[in-house]
KOLMIZA-889606 format. One record per residue: residue number from 0; residue in three letters; x, y, z of N, C-alpha, C, O in turn. Coordinates in pm, 1 decimal. Layout:
N
ATOM / resi / resn / nu / nv / nw / cau / cav / caw / cu / cv / cw / ou / ov / ow
ATOM / NUM / ALA / X / Y / Z / X / Y / Z / X / Y / Z / X / Y / Z
...
This chain:
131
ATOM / resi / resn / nu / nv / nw / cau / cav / caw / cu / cv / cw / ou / ov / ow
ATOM / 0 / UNK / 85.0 / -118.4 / 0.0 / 0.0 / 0.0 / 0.0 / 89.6 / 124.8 / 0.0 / 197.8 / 125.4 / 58.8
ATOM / 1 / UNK / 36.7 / 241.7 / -74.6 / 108.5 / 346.4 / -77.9 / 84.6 / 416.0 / 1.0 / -36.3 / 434.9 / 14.5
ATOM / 2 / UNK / 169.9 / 486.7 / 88.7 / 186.9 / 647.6 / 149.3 / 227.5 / 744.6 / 123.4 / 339.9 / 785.4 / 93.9
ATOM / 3 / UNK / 73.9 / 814.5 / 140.3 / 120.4 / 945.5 / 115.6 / 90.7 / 1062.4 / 202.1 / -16.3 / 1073.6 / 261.8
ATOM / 4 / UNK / 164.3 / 1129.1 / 206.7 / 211.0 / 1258.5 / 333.2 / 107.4 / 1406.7 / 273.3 / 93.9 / 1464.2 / 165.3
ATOM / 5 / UNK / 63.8 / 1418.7 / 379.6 / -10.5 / 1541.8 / 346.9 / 18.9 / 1654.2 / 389.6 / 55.6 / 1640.5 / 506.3
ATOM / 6 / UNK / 24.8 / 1806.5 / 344.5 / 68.5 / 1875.6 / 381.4 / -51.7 / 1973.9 / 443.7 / -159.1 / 1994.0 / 387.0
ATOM / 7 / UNK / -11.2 / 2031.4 / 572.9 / -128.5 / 2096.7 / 633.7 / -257.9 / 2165.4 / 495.6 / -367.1 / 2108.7 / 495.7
ATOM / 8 / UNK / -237.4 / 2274.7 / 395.1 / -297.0 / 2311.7 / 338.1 / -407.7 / 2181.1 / 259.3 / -528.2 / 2194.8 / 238.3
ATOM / 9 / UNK / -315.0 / 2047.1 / 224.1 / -449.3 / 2034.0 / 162.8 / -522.1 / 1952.3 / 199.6 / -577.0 / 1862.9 / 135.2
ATOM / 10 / UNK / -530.9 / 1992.2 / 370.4 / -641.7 / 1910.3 / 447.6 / -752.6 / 2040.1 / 430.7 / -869.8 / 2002.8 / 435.5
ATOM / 11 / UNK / -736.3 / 2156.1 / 415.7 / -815.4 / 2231.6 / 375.3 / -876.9 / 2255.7 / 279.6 / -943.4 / 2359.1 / 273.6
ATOM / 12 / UNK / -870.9 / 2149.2 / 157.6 / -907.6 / 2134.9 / 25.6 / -1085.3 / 2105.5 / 42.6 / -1177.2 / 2172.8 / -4.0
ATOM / 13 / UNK / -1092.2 / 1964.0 / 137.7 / -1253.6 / 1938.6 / 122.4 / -1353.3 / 2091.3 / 168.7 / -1463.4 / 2104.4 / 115.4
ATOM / 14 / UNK / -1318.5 / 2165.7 / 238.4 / -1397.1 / 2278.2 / 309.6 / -1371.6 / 2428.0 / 219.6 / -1449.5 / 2523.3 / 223.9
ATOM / 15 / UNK / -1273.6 / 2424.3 / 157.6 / -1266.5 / 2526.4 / 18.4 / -1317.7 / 2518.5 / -86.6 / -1366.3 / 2619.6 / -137.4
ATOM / 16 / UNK / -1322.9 / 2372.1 / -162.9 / -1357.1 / 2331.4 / -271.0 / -1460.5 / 2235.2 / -304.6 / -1491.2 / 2203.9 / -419.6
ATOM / 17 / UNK / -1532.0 / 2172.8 / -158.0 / -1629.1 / 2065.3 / -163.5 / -1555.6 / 1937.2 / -223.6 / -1615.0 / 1889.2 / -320.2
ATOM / 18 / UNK / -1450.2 / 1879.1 / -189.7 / -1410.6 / 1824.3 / -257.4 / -1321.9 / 1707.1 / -173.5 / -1238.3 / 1730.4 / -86.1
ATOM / 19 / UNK / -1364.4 / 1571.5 / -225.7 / -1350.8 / 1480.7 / -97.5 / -1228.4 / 1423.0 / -134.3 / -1224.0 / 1336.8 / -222.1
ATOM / 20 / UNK / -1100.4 / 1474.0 / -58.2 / -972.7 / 1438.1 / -123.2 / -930.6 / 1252.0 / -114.7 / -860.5 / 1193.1 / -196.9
ATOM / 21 / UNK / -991.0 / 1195.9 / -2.7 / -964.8 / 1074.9 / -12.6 / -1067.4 / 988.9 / -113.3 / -1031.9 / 873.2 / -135.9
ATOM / 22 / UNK / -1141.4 / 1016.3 / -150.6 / -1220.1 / 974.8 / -260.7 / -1126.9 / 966.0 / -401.5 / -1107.3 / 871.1 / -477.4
ATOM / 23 / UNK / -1068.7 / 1131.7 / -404.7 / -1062.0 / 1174.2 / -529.4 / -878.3 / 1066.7 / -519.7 / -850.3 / 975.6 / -597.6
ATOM / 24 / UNK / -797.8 / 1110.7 / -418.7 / -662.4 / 1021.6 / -429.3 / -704.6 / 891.8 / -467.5 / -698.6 / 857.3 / -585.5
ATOM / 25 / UNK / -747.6 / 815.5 / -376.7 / -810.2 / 674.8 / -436.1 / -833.7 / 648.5 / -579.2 / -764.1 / 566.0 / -638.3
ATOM / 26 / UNK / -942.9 / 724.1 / -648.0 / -929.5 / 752.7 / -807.1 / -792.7 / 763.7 / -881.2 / -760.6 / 696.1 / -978.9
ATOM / 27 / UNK / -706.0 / 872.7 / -811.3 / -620.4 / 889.9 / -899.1 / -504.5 / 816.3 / -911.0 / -468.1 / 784.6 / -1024.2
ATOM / 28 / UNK / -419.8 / 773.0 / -784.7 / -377.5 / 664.5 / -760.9 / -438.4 / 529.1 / -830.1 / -364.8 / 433.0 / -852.2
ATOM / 29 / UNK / -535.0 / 528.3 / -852.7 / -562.0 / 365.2 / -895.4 / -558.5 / 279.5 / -783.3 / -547.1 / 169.1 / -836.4
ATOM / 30 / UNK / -561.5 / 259.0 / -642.9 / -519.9 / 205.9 / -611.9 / -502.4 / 226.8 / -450.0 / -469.5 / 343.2 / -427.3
ATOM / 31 / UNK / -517.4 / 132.2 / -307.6 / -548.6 / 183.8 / -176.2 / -398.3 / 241.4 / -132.6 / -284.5 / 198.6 / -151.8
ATOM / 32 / UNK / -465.7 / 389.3 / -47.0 / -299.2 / 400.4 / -3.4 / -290.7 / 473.4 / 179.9 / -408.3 / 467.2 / 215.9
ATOM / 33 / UNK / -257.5 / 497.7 / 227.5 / -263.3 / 520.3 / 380.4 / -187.5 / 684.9 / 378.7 / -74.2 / 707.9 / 336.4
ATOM / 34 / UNK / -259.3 / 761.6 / 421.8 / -271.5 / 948.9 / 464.9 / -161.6 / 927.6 / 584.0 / -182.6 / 884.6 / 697.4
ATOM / 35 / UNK / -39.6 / 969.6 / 526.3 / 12.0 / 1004.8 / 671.8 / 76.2 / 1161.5 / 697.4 / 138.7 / 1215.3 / 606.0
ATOM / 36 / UNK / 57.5 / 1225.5 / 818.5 / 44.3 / 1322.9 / 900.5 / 167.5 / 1335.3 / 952.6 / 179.9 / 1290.9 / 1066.8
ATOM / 37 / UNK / 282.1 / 1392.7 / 891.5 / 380.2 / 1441.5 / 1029.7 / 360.5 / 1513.2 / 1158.4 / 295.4 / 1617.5 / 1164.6
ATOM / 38 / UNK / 429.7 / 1444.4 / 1284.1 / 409.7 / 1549.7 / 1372.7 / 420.4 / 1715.3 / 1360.9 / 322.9 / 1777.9 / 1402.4
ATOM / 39 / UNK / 494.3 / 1764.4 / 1325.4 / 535.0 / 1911.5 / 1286.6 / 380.8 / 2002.4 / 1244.7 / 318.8 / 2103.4 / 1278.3
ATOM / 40 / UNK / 371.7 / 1862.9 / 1128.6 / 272.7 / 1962.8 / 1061.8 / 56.8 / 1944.0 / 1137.4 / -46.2 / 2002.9 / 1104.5
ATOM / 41 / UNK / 76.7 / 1868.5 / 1208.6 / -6.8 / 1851.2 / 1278.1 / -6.7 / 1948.8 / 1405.2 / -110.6 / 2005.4 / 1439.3
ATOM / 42 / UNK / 80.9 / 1961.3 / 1454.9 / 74.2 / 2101.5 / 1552.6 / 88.2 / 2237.7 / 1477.8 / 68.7 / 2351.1 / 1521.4
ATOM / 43 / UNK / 114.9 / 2209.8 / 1392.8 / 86.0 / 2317.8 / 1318.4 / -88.0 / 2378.8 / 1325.6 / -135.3 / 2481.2 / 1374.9
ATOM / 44 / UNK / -143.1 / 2276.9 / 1261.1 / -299.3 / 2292.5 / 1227.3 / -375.4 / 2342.2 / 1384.2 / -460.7 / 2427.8 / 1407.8
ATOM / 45 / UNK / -301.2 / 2246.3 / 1473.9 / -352.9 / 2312.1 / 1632.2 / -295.9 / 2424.0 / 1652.0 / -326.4 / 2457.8 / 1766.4
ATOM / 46 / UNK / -220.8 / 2511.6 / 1598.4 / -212.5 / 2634.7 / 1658.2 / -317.1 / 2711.2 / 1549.2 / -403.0 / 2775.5 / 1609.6
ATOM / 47 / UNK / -329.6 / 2718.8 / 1389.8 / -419.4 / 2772.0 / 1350.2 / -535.4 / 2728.8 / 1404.6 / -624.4 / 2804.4 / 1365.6
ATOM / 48 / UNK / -570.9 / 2658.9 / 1463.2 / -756.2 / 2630.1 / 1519.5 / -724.8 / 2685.9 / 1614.3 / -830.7 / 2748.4 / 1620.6
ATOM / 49 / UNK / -661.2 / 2727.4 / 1713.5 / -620.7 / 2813.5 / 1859.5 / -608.0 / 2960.9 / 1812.4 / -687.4 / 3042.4 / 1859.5
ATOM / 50 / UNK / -502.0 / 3006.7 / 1711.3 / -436.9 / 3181.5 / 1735.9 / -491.8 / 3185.5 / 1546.2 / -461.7 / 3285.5 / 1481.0
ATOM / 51 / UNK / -537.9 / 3117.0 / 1506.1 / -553.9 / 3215.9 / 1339.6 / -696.9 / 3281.7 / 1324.5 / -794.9 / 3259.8 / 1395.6
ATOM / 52 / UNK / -690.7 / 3337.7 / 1253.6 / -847.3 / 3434.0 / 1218.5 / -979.9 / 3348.1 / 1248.6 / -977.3 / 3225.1 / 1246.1
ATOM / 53 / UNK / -1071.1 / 3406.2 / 1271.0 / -1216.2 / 3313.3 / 1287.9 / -1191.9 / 3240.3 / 1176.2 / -1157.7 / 3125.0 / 1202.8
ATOM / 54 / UNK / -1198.8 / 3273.0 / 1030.5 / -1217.1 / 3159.7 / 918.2 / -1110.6 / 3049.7 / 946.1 / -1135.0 / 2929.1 / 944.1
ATOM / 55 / UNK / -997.8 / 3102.1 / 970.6 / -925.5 / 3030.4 / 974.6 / -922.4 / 2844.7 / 1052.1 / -906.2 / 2728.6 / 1014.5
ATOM / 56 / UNK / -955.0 / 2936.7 / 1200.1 / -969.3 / 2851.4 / 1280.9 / -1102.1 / 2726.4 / 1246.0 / -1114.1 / 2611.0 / 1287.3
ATOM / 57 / UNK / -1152.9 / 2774.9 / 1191.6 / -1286.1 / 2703.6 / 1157.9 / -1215.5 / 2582.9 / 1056.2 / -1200.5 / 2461.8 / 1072.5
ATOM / 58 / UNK / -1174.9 / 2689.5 / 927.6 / -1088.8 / 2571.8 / 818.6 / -990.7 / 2451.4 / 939.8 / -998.8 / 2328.8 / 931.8
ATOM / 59 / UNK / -918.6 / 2514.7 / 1026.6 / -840.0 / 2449.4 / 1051.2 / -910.7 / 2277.2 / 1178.7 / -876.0 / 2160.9 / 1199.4
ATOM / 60 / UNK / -984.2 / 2341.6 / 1210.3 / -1061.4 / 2282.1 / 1304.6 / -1112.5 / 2146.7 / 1223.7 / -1102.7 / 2030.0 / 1261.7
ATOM / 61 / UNK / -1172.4 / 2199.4 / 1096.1 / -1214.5 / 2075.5 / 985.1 / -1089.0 / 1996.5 / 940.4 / -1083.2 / 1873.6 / 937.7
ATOM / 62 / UNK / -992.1 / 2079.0 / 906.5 / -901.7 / 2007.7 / 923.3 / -827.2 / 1892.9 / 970.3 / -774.4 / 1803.8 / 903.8
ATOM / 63 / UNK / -832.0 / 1910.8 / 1107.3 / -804.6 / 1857.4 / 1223.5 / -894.8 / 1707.8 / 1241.9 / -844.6 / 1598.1 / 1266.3
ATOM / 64 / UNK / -1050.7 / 1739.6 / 1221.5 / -1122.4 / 1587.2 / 1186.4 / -1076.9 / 1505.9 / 1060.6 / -1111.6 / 1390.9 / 1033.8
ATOM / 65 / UNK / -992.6 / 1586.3 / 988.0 / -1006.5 / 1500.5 / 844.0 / -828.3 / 1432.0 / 875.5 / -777.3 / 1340.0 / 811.6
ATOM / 66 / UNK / -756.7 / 1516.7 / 1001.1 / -633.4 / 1427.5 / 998.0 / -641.4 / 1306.3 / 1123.0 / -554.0 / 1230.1 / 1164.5
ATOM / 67 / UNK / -769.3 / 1321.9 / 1158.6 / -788.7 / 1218.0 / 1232.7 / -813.9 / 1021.7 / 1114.0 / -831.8 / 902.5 / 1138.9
ATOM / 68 / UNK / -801.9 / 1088.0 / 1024.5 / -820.2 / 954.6 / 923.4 / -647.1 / 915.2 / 907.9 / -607.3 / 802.4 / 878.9
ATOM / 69 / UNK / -574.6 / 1011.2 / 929.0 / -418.2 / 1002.7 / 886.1 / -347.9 / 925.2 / 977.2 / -385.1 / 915.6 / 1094.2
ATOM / 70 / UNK / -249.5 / 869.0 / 933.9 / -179.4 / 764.4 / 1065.4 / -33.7 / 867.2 / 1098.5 / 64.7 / 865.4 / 1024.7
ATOM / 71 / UNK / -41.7 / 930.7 / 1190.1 / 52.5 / 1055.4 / 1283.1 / 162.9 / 1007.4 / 1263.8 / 182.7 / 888.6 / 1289.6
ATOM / 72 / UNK / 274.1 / 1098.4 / 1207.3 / 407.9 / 1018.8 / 1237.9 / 517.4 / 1114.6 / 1313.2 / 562.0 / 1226.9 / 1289.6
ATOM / 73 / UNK / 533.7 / 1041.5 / 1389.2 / 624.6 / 1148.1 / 1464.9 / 780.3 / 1201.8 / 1421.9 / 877.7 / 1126.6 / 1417.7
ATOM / 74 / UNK / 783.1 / 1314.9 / 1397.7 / 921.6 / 1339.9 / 1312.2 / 1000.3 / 1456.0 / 1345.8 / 931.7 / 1558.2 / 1340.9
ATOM / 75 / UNK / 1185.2 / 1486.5 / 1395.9 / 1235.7 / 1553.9 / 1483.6 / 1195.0 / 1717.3 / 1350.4 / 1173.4 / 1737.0 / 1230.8
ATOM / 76 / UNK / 1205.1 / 1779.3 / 1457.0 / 1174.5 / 1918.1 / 1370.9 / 1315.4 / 1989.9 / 1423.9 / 1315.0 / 2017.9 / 1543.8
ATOM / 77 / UNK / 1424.4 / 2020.0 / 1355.8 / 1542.3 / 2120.3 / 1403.2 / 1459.1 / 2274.9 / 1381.6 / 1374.3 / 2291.2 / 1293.8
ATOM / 78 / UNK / 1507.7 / 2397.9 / 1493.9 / 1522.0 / 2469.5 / 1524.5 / 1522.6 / 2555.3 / 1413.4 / 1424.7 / 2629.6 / 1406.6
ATOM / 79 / UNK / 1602.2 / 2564.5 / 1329.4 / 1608.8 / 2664.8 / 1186.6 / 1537.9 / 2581.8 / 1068.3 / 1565.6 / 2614.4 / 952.9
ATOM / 80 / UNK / 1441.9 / 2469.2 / 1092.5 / 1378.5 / 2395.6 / 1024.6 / 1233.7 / 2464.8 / 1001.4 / 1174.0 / 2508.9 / 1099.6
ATOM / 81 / UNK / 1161.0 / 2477.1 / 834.8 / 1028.7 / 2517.6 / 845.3 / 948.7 / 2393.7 / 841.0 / 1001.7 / 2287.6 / 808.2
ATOM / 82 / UNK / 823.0 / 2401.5 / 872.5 / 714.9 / 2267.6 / 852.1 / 757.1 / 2210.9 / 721.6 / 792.6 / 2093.4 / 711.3
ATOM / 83 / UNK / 752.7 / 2312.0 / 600.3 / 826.5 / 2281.0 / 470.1 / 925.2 / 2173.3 / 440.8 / 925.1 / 2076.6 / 364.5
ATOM / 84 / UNK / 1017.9 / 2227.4 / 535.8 / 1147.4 / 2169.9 / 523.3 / 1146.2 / 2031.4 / 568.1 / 1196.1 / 1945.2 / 495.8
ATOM / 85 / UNK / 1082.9 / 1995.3 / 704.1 / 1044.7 / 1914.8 / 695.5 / 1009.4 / 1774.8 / 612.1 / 1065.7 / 1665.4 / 610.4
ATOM / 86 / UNK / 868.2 / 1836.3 / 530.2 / 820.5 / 1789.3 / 447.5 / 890.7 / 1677.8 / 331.3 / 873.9 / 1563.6 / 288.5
ATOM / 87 / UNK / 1007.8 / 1833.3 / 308.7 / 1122.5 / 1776.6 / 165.0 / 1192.5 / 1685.9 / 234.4 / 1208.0 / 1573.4 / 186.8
ATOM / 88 / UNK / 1248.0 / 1721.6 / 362.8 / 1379.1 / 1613.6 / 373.1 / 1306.6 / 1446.9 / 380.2 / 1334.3 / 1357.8 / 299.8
ATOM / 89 / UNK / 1242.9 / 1438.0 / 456.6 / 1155.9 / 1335.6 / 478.2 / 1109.3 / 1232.9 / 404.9 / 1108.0 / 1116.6 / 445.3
ATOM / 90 / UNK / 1045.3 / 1292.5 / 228.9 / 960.7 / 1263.0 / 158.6 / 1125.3 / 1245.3 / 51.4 / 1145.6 / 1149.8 / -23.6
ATOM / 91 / UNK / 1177.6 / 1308.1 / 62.6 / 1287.9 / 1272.8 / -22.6 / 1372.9 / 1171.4 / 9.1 / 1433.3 / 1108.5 / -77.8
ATOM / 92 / UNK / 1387.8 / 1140.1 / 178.5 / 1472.1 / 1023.5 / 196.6 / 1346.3 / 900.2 / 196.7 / 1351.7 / 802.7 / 121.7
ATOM / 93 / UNK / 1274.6 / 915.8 / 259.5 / 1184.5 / 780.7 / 175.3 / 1101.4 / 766.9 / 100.6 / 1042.2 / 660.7 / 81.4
ATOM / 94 / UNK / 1081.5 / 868.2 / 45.9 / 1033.3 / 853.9 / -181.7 / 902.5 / 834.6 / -139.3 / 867.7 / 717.9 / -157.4
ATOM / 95 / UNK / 814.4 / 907.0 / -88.2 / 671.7 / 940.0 / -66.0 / 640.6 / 1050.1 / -141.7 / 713.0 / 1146.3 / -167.2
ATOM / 96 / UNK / 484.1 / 1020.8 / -189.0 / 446.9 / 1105.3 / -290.7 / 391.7 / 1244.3 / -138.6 / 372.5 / 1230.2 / -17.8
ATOM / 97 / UNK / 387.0 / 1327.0 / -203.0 / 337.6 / 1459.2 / -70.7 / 177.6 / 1482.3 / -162.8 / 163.2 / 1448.6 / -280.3
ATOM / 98 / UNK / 103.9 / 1526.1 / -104.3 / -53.8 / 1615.0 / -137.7 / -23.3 / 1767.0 / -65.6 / -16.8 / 1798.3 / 53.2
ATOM / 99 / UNK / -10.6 / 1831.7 / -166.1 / 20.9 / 1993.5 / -117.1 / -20.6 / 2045.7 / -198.3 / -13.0 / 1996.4 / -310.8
ATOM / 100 / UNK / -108.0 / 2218.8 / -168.3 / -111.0 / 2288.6 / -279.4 / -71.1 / 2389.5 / -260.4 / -133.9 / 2489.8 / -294.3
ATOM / 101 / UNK / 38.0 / 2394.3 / -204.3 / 170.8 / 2481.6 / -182.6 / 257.3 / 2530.1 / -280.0 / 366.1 / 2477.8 / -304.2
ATOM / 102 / UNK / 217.5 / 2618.5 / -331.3 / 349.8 / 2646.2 / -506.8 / 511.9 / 2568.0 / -456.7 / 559.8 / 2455.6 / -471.7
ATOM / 103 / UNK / 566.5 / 2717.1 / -381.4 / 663.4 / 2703.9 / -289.0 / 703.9 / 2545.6 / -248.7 / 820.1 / 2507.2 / -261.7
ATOM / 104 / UNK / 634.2 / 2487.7 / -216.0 / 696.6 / 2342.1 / -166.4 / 690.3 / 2279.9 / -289.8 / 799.5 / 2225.2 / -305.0
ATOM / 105 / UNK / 627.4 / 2261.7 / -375.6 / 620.8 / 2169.0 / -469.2 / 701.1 / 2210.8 / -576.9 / 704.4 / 2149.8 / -683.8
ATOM / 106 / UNK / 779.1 / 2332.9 / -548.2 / 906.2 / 2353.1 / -618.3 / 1001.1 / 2319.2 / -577.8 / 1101.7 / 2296.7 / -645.2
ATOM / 107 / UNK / 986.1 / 2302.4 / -403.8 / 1125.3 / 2223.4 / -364.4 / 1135.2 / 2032.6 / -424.8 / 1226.2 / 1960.9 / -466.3
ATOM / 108 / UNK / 967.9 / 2011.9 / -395.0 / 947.8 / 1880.8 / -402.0 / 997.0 / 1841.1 / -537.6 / 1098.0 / 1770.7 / -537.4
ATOM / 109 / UNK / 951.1 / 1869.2 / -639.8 / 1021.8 / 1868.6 / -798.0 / 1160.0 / 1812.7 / -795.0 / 1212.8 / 1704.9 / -822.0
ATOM / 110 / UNK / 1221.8 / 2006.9 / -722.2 / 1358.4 / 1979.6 / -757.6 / 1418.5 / 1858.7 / -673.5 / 1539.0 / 1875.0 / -654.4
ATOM / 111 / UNK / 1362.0 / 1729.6 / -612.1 / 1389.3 / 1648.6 / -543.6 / 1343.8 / 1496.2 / -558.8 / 1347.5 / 1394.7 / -489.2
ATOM / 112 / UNK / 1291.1 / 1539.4 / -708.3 / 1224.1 / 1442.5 / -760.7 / 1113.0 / 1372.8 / -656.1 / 1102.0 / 1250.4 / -649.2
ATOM / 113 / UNK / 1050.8 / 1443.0 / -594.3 / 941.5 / 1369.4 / -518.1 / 798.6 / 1410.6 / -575.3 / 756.0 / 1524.6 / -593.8
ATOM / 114 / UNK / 707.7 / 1234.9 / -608.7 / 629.0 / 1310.7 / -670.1 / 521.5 / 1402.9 / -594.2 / 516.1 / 1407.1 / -471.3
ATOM / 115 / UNK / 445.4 / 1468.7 / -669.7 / 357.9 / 1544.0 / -552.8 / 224.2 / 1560.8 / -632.2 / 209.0 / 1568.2 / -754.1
ATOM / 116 / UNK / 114.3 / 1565.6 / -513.8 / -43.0 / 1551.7 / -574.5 / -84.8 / 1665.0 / -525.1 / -74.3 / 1709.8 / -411.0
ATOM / 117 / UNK / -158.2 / 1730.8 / -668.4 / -211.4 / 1864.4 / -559.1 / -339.7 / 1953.1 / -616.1 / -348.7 / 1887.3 / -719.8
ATOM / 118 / UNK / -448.1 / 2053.1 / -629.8 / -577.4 / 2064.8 / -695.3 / -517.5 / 2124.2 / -818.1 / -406.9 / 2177.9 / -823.0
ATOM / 119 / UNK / -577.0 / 2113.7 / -888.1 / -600.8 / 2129.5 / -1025.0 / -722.1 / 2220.8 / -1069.7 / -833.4 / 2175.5 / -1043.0
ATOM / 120 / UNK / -717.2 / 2321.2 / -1122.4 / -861.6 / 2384.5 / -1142.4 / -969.6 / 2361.4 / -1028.3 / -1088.8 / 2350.5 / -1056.8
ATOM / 121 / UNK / -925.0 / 2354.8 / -904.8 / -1003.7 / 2385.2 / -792.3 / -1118.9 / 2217.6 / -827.6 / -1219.2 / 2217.2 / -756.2
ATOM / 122 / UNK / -1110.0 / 2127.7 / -897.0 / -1191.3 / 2023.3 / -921.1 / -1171.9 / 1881.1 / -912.5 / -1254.3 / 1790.2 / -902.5
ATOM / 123 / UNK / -1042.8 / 1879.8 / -918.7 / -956.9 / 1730.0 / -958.9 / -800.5 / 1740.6 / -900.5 / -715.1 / 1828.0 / -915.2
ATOM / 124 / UNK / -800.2 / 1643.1 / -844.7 / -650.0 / 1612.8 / -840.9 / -567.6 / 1564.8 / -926.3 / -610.1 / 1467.9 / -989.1
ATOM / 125 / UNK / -446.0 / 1606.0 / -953.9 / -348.1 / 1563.0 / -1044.3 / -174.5 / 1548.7 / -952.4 / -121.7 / 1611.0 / -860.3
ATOM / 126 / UNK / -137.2 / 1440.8 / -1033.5 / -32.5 / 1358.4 / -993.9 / 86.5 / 1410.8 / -1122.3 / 92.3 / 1395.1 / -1244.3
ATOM / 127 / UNK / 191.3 / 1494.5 / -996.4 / 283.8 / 1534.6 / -1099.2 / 457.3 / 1392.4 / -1040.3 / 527.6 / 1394.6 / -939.3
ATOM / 128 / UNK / 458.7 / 1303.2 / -1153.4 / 573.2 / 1217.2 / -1098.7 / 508.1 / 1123.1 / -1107.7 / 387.0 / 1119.9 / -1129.3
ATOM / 129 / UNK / 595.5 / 1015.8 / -1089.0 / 544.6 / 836.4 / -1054.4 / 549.2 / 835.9 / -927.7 / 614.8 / 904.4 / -849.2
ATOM / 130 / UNK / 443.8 / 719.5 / -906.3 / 446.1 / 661.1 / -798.6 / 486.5 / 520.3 / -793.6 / 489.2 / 460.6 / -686.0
C-alpha cells in the first residue's frame, strides 16, 4: 500500500472546494494508499484552530477531523527547520508522494524528484511524478 504525506494546506481542500480528497486520491492513484500526518505539521494545524483568524480557525478545526483519518508520524523538527522543510527532507529520503497545494513546496518537491499531488482547477486532483 502506498503512502502518502499530506501537507497541512491540503487538508483544507474538502472545506474550500467541496471536494472529498480521499475519494478523489483513491481515483487517482488507482489504487489503496494510507494518509500520513507528520508530527510538525499537525501542531501546526492546532495552533491555527487556537491563534488564526475566525475563518481560519474554523478551516483548521475541519481540518483537524479530516487528519484524524491520517496515521501521525512522529518526526524531529530542528530549530532553523520550516514545517516545509520538513516535508522535503523526509519525503525525499523515503520517496513518498506529498498532497500539497503549496506552489513554494512543490518547487522544492520537484527539484527532489518527489512526486507530488495537488488541486487542479479547484476540481480534480493531479499527480505530478510516478508513484
Amino acid at each position: 500500500m502506498i503512502k502518502v504525506i499530506f501537507d497541512s494546506n491540503f487538508l483544507f481542500v474538502p472545506s474550500q472546494f467541496r471536494l472529498d480528497i480521499f475519494e478523489e486520491l483513491t481515483n487517482l492513484l488507482n489504487q489503496r494508499f494510507e494518509p500520513v500526518l507528520f508530527s510538525p505539521t499537525y501542531m501546526e494545524l492546532l495552533k491555527i484552530a487556537e491563534k488564526g483568524s475566525p475563518k481560519m480557525r474554523k478551516q483548521a478545526s475541519l481540518a483537524l477531523k479530516l487528519a484524524e483519518k491520517c496515521r501521525l508520524i512522529q518526526v524531529e523538527k530542528s530549530l532553523d527547520e520550516t514545517h516545509d522543510d520538513v516535508i522535503v527532507r523526509v519525503a525525499s529520503e523515503w520517496r513518498w508522494p506529498v498532497a500539497t497545494n503549496d506552489r513554494e513546496l512543490r518547487k522544492k518537491l520537484r527539484n527532489k524528484s518527489v512526486p507530488v499531488i495537488f488541486l487542479r482547477q479547484r476540481r480534480r486532483l493531479e499527480l505530478e511524478g510516478t508513484v
